[in-house]
DOBALUM-486979 format. One record per residue (C-alpha): residue in one letter; x, y, z. Coordinates in steps of 0.05 Angstrom, whole numbers, always signed. Each point is the difference from the previous one (the first is absolute). Layout:
N
PT r     xx     yy     zz
PT a      X      Y      Z
...
REM end
This chain:
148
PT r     xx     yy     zz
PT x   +486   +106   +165
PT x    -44    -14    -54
PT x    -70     +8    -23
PT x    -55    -36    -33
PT x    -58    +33    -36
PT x    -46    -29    -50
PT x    -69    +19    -30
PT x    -48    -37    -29
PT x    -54     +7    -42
PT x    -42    -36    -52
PT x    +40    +15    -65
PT x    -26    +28    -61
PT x    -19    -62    -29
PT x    -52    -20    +49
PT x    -17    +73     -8
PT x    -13     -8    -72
PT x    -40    -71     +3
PT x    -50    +42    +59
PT x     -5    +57    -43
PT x    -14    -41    -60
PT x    -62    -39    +42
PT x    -29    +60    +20
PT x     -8    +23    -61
PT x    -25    -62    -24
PT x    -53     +5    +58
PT x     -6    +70    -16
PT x    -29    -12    -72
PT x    -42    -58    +20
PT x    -37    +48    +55
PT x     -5    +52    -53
PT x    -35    -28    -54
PT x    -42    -50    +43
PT x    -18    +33    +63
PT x    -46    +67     +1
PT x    +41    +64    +13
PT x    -14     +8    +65
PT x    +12    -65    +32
PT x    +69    -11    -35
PT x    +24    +52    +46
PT x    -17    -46    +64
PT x    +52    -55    -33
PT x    +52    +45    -40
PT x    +24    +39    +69
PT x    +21    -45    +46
PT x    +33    -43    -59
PT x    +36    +68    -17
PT x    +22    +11    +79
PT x    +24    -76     +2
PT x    +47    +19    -59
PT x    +25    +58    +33
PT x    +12    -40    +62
PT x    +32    -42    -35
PT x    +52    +43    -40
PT x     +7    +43    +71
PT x    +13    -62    +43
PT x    +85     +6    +15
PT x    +34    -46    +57
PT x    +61    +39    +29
PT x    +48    -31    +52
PT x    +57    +24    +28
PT x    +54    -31    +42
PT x    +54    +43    +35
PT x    +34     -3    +73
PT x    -69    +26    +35
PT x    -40    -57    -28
PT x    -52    -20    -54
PT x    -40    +49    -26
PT x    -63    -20    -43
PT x    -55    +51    -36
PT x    -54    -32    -36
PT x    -24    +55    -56
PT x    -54    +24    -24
PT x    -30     -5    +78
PT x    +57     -5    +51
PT x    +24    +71     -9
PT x    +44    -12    +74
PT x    +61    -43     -3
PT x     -2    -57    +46
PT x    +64    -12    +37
PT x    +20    -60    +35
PT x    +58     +8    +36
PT x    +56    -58    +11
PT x    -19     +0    +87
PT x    -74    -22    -22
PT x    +28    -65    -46
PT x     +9    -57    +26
PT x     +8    -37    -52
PT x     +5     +2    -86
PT x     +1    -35    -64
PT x     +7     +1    -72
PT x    -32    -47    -28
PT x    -49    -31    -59
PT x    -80     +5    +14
PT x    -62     -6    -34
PT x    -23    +57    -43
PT x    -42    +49    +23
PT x    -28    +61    -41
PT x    +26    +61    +10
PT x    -40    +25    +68
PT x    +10    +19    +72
PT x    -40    -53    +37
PT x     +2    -48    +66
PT x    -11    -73    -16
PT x     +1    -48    +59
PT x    +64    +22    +31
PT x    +31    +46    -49
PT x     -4    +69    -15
PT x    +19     +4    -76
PT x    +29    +57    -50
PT x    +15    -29    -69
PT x    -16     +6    -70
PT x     +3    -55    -39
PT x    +69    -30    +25
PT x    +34    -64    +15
PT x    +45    +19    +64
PT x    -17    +25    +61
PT x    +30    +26    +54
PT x    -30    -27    +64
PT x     +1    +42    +60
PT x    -11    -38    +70
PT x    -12    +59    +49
PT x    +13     -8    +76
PT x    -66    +22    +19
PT x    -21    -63    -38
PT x    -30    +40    -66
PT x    +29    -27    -63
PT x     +9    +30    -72
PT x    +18    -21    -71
PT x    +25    +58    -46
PT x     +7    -27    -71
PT x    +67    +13    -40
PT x    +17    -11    -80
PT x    +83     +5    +33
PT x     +7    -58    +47
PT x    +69     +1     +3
PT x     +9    +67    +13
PT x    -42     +5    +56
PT x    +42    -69    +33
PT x    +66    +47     -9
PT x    -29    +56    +30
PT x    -38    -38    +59
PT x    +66    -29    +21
PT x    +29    +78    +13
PT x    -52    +20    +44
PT x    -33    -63    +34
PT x    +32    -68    +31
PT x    -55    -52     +0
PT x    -14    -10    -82
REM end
C-alpha cells in the first residue's frame, strides 16, 4: 500500500520579506528609541521571526491512520487512527494562517493553504489539516478509508 507524507512550511520568500521588516523595525528602534528601551521591542520581534522560519506542518498518511505534528511546539505526533473517523473530505476552505487553533467547531493545522482535509471524528470532534497536494491526498484517502 501506499503512503502520503508532506511538510509544510513558510518558504524562503516569506522568510526573506519578515527578515527584511525586522530589520527595517530594527533600524527605526535604533536610531529613535534610547538604548535601553529598544530592547523591550527588538526581542519579541526577533522570537516572532524565529517562530516563524521554525513553524513546519508534517502529515503523514499510511495504513494506521493520519498522523499530524505541528513544529516548532507539538514535538508528539498526533495520530488519528481510521476506527476514530467517521467521516472525511478534501476540499477548498477559507485561508487561515499558518497556526494550530480551535475556531467554532474546528480544530485547525495549516499554513497558509487552500485545501484542507476535513476530519469528522466519531466522538463528534472535527479537524481541518491544510494541504498544498489535494489530489494526492484524495488518491491516498481512497486506499485506506471508504466514506470520502
Amino acid at each position: 500500500m501506499q503512503e502520503f507524507s508532506e511538510i509544510q512550511t513558510y518558504g524562503w520568500i516569506f522568510n526573506v520579506i519578515s527578515s527584511i521588516i525586522i530589520i527595517c523595525i530594527f533600524l527605526f528602534l535604533w536610531n529613535y528609541l534610547e538604548k535601553k528601551i529598544y530592547i523591550l521591542f527588538i526581542v519579541p520581534i526577533f522570537l516572532l521571526l524565529g517562530y516563524f522560519m521554525a513553524e513546519k506542518l508534517e502529515t503523514s498518511i499510511d495504513y494506521t491512520g493520519i498522523h499530524i505534528r505541528m513544529l516548532p511546539f507539538q514535538r508528539k505526533e498526533k495520530i488519528i487512527e481510521w476506527e476514530q473517523i467517521e467521516n472525511i473530505q478534501v476540499r477548498n476552505y477559507i485561508l487561515y494562517p499558518g497556526k494550530t487553533f480551535t475556531t467554532g467547531s474546528f480544530e485547525v493545522y495549516t499554513i497558509f493553504d487552500e485545501y484542507g482535509l476535513y476530519i469528522f471524528l466519531k466522538n463528534g470532534r472535527k479537524l481541518i489539516i491544510g494541504t498544498k497536494k489535494p489530489d494526492e491526498v484524495r488518491k491516498i484517502l481512497k486506499q485506506f478509508h471508504s466514506n470520502i
